[in-house]
N, C-alpha and C positions, 0 to 999 in steps of 0.2 A: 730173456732179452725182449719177447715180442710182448709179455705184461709192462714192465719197463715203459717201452715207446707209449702203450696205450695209457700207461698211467701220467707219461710227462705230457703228450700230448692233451689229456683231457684235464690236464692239472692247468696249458698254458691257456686253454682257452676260457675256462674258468676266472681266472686269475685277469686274463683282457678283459671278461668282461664285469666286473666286479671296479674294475680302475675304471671305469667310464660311469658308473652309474649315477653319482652325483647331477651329470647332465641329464638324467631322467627324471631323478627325482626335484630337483630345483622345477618343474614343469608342473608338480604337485602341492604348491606351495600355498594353492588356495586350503588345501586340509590338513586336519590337524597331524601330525604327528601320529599318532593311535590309530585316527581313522586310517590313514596309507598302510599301515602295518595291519589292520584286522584286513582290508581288502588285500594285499600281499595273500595272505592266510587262509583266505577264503579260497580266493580262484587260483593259489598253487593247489589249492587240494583240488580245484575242480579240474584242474589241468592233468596231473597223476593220476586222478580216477579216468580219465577220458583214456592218457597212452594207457593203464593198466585195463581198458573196455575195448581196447584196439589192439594191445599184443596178448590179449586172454593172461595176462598175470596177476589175474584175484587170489590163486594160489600161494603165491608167495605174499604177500599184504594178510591173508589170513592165518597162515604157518607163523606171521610176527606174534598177532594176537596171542598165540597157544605156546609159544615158548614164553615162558613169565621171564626169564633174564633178557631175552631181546627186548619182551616190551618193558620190562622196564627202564633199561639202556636208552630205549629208542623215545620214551616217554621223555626221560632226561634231556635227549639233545634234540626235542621240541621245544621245551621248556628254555634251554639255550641261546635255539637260534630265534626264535620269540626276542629275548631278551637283548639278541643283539642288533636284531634288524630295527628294534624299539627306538636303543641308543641310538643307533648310525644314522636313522632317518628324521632324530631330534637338533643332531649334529648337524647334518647341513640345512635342514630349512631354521636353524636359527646361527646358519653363518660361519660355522666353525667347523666347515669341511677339513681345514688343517688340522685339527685337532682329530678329527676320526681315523684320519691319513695316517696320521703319529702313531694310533692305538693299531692301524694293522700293520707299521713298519715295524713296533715292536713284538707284532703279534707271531712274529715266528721266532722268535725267542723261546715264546713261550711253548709253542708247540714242537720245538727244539729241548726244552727241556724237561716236556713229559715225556719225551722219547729216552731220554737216559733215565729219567726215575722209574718211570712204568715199563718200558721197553728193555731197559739192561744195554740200548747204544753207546757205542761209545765217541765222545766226544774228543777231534785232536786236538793240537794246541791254539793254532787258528780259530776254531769256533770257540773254545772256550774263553780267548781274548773280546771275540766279537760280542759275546752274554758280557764280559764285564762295558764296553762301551756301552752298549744297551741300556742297562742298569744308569752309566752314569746319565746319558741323556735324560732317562725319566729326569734325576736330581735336579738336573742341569732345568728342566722346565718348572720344579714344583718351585726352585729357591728364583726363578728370576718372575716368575706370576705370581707369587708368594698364594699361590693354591695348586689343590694337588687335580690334575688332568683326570677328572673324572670320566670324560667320555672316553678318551683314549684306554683308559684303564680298563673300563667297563669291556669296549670291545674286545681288549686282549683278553681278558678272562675267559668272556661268553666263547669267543670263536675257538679260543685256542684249548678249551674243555672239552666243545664241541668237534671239533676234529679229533680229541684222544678218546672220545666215545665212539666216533665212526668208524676210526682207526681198530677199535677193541672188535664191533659187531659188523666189518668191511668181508668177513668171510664167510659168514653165513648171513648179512642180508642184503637183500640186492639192492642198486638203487632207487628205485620206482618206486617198489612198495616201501623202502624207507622212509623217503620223505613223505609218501601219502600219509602213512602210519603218523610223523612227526607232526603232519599239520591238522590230521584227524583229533589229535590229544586237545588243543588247542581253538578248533576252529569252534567249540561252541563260544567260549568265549567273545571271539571275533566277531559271530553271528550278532551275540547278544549286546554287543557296544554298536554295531550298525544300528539294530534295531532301533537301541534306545536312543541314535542321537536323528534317527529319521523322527521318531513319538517326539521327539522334543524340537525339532523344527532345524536338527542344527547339521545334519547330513549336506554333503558338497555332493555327493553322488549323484547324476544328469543322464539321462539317455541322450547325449549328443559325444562330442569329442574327448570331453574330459573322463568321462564316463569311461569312455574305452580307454583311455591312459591308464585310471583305477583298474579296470579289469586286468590289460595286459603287464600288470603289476605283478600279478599272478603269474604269467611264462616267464617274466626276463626274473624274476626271481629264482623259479624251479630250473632254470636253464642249466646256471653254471653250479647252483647245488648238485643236481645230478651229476655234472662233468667234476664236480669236486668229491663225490663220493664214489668215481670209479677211481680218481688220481689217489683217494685215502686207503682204497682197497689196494693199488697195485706197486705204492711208494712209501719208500722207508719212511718214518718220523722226520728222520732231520734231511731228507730230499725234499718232502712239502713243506718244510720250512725255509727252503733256499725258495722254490717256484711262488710262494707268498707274495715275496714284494715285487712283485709286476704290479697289484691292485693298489699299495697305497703310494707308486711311482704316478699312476694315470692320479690317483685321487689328490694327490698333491700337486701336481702340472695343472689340474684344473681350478682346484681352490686357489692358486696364485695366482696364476694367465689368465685367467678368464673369468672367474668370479671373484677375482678380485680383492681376496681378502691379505688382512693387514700379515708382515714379516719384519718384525722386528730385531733388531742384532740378537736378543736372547734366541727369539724362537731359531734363527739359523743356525747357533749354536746348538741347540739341542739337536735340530735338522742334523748339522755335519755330525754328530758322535753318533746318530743312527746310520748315518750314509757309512762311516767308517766299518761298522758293525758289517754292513752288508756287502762292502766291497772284499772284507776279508771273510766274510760267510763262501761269495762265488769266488774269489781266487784260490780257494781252498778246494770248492765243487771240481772247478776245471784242474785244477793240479791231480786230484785223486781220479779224475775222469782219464786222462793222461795215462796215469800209471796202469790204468786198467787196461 
């Protein structure tokens, strides 16, 4: 019971804050896309080496190294979350915060349904209804845009791989040194595009304000990763597929309300067949919650 609490709790804070972020990143808007994402990269690693230089846990960050299946697990869902934070942060600074919102409403679907292929969960009749809504929504947006939601797609993929990788290595690696490990794989890369777009004149990066925005890109990033890697260690498959849509409920209140972007009778229609999915995901949660 008392892993439980700390994996719903570390899952809801996660999850709040992951629905907000769009109001951070639209603040980034003078840089490229890649550049946000190699500085993301940079200073989460700088941030996990500092808490792993203040709670003495180099031990566990090098115990990853020397098991060849964690690292290479753990190399994978660098490689992932790389991939997704690329997408999502191409998403809103070119406007289509709705579109990413979509990709993580659908995205516990998907992490709902590695749980029954790889996990052996079982799914009742309520969530099984909810995967086919799901499903139809995608339809419902590819046949009314008459193109297929790549961003959205991309992110369910990325993220909801990347949670059945955490999910597999959530008992033997802690999260500190996980995500240091994750972004360790990665950060030359990151390095080596600052570099080149500072040699080439074309870096946004400033020692005054903005500067530190870029930096602290770095914490508000490693923040709710970490809070989401103790929620993958201590919650079922298809529980962090219910506590998911908190983040793309903030992310879509914001791309509507406030930044303003377009909702056309299709897109609501796709909207509603997601919202139905998710209203019979949690009437299902709290029924079995009941029972227990």
């Amino acid at each position: 019971m008392k892993d439980l609490k700390v994996g719903w709790g570390a899952g809801l804070a996660a999850y709040l804050l992951w629905g907000a972020f769009p109001l951070y990143f639209v603040l980034l808007a003078r840089s490229a896309p890649l550049e946000v994402v190699a500085h993301r990269v940079i200073w989460s690693l700088a941030f996990c080496l500092l808490i792993l230089a203040v709670t003495r846990g180099f031990d566990g960050f090098a115990a990853i190294w020397r098991d060849r299946r964690a690292a290479l697990l753990m190399t994978a869902a660098g490689v992932l979350i790389t991939l997704n934070w690329s997408t999502y942060i191409i998403g809103v600074l070119s406007g289509r915060t709705l579109e990413a919102a979509l990709g993580y409403f659908i995205n516990p679907l998907a992490v709902v349904a590695f749980g029954v292929l790889v996990f052996k969960e079982k799914l009742r009749p309520l969530q099984k209804l909810a995967l086919v809504f799901g499903v139809a929504a995608v339809i419902v947006m590819v046949l009314a845009y008459g193109e297929i939601p790549w961003i959205a797609l991309i992110l369910t993929f990325t993220f909801g791989t990347y949670s059945l990788v955490k999910k597999v290595v959530g008992a033997t690696v802690k999260p500190v040194p996980g995500l240091a490990f994750e972004t360790t794989v990665v950060v030359p890369l990151a390095l080596a595009f600052v570099i080149y777009l500072g040699a080439v004149g074309e870096s946004t990066f400033t020692f005054d304000g903005y500067g530190a925005l870029l930096v602290a890109s770095g914490v508000i990033t490693a923040i709710p990763l970490l809070m989401f890697a103790v929620a993958a260690k201590h919650l079922p498959m298809v529980a962090l597929g219910v506590v998911q849509y908190l983040a793309p409920i903030g992310q879509f209140l914001i791309g509507w309300l406030i930044l303003d972007e377009p909702m056309p009778a299709s897109r609501w229609a796709g909207f509603a067949l997601v919202w139905v999915a998710i209203a019979l995901f949690v009437g299902d949660a709290l029924r079995q919650g009941r029972r227990r």
